[in-house]
N, C-alpha and C positions, 0 to 999 in steps of 0.2 A: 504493500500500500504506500510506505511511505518512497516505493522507487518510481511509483507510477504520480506518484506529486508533484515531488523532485522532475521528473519529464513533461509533464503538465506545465509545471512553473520555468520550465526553458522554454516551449513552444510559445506561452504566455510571454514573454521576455523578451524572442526575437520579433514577435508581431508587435509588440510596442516599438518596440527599437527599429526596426523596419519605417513604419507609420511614423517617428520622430522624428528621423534623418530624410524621409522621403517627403515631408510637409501635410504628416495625416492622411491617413488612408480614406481614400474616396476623392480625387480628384479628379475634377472634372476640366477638362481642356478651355484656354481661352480662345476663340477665332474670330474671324473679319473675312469677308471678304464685298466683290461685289458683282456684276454683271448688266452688261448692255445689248447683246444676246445669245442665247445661246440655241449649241445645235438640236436640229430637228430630226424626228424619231427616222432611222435608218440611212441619214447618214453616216458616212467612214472617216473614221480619224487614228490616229497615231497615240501611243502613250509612249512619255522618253522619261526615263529615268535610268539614274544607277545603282537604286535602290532595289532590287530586284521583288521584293516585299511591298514596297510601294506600287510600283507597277502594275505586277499582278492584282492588289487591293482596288486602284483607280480604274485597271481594263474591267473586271468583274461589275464596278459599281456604275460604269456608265454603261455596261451590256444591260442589266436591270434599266436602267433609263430607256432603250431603243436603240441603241447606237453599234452601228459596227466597231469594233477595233481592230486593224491592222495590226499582226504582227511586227515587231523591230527587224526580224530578218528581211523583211521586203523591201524594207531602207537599206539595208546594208548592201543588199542584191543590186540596187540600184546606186549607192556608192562604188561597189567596184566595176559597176559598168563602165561608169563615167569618170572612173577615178577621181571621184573624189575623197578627202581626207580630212576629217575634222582634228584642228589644230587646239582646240580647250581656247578660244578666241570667241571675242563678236561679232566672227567674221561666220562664224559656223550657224547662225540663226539664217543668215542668208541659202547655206547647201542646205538645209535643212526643210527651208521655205520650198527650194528647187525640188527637190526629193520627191516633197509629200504634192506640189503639183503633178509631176510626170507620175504620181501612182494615184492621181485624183481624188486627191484627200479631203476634206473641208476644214478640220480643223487638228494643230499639234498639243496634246497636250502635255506639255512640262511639269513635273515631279521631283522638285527639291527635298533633302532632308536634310537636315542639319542636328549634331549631335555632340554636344563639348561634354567632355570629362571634368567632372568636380569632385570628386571623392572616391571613396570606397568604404563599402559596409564587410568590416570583420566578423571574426568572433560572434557570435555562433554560427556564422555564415562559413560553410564549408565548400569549396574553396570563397575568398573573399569574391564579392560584386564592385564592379565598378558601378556609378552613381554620376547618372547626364542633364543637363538641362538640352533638350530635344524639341523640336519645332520641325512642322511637313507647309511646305508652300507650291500652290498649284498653279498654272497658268494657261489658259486657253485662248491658242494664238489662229486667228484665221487666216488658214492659206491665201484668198483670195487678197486678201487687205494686208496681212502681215502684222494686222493688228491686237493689241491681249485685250479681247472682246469678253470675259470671265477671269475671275481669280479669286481664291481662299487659300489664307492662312491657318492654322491651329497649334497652339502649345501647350505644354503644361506649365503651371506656375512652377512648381517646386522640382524636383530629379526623380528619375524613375531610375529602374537597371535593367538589365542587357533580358532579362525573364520578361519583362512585362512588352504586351504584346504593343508596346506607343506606336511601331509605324504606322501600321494599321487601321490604328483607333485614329488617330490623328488624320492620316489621308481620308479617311471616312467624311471626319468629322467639318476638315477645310472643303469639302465635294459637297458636303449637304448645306456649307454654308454659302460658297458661291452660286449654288443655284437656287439658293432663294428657300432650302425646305427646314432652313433649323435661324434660328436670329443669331446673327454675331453678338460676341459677348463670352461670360462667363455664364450656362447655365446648366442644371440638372439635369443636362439631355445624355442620355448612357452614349456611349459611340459602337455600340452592337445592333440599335435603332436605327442608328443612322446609317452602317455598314449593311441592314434589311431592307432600306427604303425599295422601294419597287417604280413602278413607273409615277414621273413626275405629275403626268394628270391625275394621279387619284393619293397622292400624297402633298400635304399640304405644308407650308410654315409654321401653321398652328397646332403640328402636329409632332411638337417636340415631347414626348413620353418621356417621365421622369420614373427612373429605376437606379436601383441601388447598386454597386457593387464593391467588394473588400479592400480594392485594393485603385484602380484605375478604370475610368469610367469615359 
């Protein structure tokens, strides 16, 4: 009895200690974004990212919208047709633009993630966690125009670690804010609502459902 307390009172210890150093469990993302229009149901577009986790999460949530997604290998096919080569430059938004014309795109959408190390959680954390402040930003660039005609941001206030699923939640949660279906801000909206949303005509902004969850929301 008393071995089964004594393990009680560690599991009890690191859930505190977890929740103190992570800024209290149950955070919920802060986001922004905005939009002047967005694409229509069966259109084709691009997802670019080098988050491989991101990507997959934004191709999935905008296939739920209507939307075709092109594969990234179709660009690629078409860079080395053309030889082209992206230099990590501003020059690459332009082969980019080129790309998704010659494969008759409508629009590109960009998938930033950003993720600084600030700590690490020890003891009783076996092996230790590192401890990030993390942020997903999204952009929807129209081929025709070249212009970012959509965009959402999402963060967390406080660090999360390398377990907790933030890409995800986050790209979720910056996609349901640029399109208008959750209000930017900081609110009670779980980010597994918003990674479900289904087609945008029948899901609304007002349809932010407040749910709990232990750790990140």
């Amino acid at each position: 009895m008393v071995g089964l307390v004594k393990d009680r009172g560690l599991a009890l210890g690191a859930l505190i200690l977890s929740c103190a150093v992570l800024g209290g469990c149950g955070q919920y993302p802060v986001t922004d974004g905005f939009s002047t229009m967005l694409p229509q149901r069966q259109e084709r577009l691009l997802v670019w990212s080098a988050n491989v986790t991101a990507a997959a999460t934004a191709a999935t949530w905008l296939q739920k919208q209507g939307l075709t997604v092109t594969e990234p290998v179709r660009v690629q096919q078409v860079f080395s047709e053309q030889k082209i080569t992206l230099t990590n430059s501003p020059s690459d938004d332009a082969q980019m633009l080129r790309a998704a014309k010659m494969l008759g795109l409508s629009h590109i959408v960009y998938v930033d993630v950003s993720a600084v190390e600030v700590g690490m959680l020890k003891p009783p954390f076996s092996p230790p966690l590192a401890t990030y402040i993390v942020g997903v930003a999204i952009r929807g660039v129209q081929v025709e125009s070249g212009a970012v005609v959509w965009s959402g941001t999402a963060r967390y206030r406080g660090p999360v670690t390398e377990r907790d699923d933030y890409v995800a939640n986050l790209t979720c949660q910056a996609l349901a804010t640029a399109w208008g279906l959750r209000p930017p801000g900081e609110h009670p909206i779980d980010s597994q609502s918003m990674c479900s949303l289904g087609d945008r005509e029948h899901v609304g902004a007002s349809d932010g459902r407040v749910m709990s969850d232990p750790v990140l929301n």
